[in-house]
Backbone as a chain_set.jsonl record, in Angstrom:
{"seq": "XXXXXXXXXXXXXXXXXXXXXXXXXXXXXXXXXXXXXXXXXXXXXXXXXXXXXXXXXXXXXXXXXXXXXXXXXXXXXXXX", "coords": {"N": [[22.839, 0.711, 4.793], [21.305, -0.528, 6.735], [18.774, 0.982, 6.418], [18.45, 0.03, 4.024], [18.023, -2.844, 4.795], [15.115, -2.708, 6.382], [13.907, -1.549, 4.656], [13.086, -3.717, 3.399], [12.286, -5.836, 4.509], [9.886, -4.551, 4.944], [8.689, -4.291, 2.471], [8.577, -7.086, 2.287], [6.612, -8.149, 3.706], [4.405, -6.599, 3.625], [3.856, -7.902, 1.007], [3.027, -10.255, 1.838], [0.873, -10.055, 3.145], [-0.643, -9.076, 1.267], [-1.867, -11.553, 0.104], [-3.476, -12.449, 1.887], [-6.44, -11.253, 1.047], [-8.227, -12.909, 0.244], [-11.058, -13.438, 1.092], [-12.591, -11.369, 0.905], [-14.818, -8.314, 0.596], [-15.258, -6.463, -2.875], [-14.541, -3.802, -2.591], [-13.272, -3.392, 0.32], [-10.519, -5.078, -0.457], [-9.856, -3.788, -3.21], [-9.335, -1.297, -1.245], [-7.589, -2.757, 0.534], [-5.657, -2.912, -0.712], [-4.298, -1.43, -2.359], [-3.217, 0.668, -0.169], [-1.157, -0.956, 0.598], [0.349, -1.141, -1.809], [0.813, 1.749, -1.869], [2.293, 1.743, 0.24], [4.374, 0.41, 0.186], [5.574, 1.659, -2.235], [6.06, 4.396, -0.608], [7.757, 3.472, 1.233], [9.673, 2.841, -0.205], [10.422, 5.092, -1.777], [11.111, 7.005, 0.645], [13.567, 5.78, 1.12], [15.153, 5.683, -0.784], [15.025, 8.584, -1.304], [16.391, 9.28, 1.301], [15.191, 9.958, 3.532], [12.666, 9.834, 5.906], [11.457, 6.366, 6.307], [9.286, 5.281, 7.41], [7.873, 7.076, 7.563], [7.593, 7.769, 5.155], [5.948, 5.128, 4.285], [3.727, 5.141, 6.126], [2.502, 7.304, 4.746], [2.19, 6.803, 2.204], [1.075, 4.692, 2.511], [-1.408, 5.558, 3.394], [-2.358, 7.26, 1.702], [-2.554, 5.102, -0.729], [-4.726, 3.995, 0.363], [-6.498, 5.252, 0.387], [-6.734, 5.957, -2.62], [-7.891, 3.502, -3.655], [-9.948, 3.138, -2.749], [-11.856, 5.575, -3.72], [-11.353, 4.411, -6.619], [-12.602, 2.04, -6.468], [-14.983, 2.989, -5.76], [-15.374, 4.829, -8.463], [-15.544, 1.957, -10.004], [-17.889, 1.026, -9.458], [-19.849, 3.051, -9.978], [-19.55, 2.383, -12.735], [-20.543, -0.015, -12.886], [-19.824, -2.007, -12.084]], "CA": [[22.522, -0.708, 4.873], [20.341, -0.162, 8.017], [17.402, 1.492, 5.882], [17.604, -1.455, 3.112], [17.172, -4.364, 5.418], [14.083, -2.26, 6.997], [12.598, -2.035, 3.263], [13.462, -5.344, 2.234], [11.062, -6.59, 5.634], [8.601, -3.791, 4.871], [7.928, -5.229, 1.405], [8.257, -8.483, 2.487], [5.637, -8.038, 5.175], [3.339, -5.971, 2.541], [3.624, -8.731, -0.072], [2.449, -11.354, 2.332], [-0.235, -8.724, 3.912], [-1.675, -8.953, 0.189], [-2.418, -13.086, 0.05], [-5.252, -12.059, 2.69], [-7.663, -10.704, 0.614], [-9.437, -13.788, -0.259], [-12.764, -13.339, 2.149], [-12.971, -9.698, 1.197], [-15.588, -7.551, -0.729], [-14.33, -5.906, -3.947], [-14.049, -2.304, -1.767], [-12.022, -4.45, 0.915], [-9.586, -5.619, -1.671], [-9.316, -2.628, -3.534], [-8.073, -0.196, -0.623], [-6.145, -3.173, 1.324], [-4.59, -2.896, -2.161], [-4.0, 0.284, -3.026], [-2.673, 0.666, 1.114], [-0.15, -1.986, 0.935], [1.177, -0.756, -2.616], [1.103, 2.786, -1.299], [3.081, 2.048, 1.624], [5.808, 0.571, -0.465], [5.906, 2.638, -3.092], [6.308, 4.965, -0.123], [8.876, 3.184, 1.972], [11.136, 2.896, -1.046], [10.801, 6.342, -1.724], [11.435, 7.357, 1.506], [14.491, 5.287, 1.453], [15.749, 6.368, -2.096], [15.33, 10.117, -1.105], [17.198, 9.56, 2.48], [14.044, 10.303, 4.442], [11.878, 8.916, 6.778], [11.442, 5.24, 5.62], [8.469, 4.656, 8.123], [7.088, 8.267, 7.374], [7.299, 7.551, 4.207], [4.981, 3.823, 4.035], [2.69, 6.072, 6.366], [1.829, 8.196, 4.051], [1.923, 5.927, 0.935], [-0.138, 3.736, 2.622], [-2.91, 6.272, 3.449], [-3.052, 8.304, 0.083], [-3.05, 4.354, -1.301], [-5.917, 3.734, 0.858], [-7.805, 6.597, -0.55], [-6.866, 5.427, -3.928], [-8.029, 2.28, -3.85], [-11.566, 3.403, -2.243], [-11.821, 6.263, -4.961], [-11.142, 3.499, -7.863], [-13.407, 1.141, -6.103], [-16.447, 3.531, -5.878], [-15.714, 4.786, -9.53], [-15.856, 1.425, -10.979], [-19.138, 0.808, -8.582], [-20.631, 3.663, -10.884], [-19.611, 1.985, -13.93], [-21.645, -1.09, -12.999], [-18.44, -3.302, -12.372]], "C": [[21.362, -0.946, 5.83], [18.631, 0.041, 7.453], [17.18, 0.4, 4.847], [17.452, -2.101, 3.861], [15.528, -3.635, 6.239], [13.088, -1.97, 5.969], [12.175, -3.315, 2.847], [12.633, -5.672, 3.445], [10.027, -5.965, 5.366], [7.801, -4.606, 3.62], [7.945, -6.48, 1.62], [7.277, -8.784, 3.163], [4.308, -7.471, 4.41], [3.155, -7.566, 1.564], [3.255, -10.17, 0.57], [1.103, -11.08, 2.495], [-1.11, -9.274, 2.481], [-2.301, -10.674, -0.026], [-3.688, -13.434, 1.232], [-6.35, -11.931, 2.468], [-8.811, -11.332, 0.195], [-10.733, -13.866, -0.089], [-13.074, -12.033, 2.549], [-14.359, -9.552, 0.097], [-14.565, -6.998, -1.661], [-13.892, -5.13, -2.927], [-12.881, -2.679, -0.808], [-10.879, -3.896, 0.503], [-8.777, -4.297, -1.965], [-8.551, -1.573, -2.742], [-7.346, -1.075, 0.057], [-4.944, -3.198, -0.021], [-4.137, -2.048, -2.375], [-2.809, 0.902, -1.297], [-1.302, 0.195, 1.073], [0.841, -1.585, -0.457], [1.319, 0.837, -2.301], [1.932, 2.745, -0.614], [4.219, 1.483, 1.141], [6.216, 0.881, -1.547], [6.319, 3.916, -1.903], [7.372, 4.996, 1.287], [10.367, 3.229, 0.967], [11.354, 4.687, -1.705], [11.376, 7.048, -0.873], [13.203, 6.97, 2.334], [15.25, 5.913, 0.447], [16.275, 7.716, -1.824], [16.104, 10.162, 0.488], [16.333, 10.507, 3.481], [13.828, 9.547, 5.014], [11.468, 7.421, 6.229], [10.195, 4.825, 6.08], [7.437, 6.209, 7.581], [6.708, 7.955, 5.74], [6.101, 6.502, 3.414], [4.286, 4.489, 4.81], [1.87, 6.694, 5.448], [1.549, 8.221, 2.778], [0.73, 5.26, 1.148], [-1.704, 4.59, 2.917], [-3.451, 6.822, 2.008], [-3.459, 6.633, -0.933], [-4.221, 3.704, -1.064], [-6.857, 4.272, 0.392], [-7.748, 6.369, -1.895], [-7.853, 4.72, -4.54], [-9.745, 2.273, -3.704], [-12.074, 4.327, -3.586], [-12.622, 5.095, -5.764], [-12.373, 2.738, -7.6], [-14.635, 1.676, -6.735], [-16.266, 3.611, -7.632], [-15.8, 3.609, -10.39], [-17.155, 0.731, -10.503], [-20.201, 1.616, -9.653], [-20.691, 3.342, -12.437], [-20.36, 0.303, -13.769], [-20.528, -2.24, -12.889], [-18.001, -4.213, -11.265]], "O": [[20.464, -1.694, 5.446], [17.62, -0.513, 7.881], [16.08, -0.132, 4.692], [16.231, -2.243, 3.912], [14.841, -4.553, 6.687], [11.867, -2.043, 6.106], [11.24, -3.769, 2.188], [11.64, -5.959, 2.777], [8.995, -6.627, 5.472], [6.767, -5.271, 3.672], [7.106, -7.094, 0.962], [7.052, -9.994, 3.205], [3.216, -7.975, 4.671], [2.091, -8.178, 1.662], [3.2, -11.157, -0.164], [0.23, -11.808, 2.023], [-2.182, -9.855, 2.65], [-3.473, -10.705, -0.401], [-4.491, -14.362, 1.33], [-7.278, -12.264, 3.205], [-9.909, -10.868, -0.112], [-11.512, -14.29, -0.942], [-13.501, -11.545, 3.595], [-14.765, -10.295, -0.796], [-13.353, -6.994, -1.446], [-12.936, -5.539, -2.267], [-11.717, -2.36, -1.05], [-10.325, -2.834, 0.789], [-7.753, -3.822, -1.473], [-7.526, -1.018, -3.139], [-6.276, -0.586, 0.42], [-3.742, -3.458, -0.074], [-2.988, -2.259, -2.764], [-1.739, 1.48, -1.487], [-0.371, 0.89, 1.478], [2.055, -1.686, -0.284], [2.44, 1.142, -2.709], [2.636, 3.755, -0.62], [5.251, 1.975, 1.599], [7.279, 0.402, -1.941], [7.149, 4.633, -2.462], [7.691, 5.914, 2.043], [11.54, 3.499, 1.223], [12.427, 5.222, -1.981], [12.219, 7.834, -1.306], [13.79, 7.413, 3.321], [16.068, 6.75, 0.831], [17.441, 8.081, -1.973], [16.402, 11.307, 0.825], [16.722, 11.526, 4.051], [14.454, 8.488, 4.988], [10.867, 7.708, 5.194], [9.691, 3.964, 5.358], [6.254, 6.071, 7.272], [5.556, 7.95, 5.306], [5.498, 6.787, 2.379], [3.537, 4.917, 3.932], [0.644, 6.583, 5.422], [0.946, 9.104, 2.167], [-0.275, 5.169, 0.443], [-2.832, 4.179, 2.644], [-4.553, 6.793, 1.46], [-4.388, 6.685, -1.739], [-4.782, 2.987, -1.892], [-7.933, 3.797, 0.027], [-8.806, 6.586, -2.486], [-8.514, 5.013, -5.536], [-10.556, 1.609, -4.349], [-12.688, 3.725, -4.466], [-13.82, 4.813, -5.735], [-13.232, 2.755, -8.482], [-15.23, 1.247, -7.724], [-16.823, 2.727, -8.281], [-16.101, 3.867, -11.556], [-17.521, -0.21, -11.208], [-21.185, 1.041, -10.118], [-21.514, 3.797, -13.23], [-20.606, -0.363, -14.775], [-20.491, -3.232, -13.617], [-17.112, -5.04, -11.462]]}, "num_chains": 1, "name": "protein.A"}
């Protein structure tokens, strides 16, 4: 019970985090995006599998950071 109420604030705290992005560049956007769905795609994993719950949105949120930058640039090369 302990580890859901500590997801259930994480995504709640992410899904506010994202109504920010208004006075961004695309690139911005894209990795505070990719960050913030990383990190709870990686808190609920981390909760699911009976791991680290904080290790887990760590390390969601970075590889979604790098995602998001990635995606960005490649649709930068498609003229978008």
């Amino acid at each position: 019970m302990k580890n859901r109420s500590k997801t259930l604030a994480l995504i709640a705290v992410l899904s506010l985090s994202l109504s920010a992005c208004t006075g961004m560049s695309n690139t911005q956007q894209r990795t505070l995006s990719g960050a913030a769905i990383g990190s709870g795609v990686g808190a609920v994993g981390g909760a699911v599998t009976g791991g680290c719950v904080s290790c887990g949105a760590a390390i969601g949120a970075a590889a979604g950071a790098g995602a998001g930058y990635v995606y960005d640039q490649m649709e930068k090369d498609k003229g978008r």
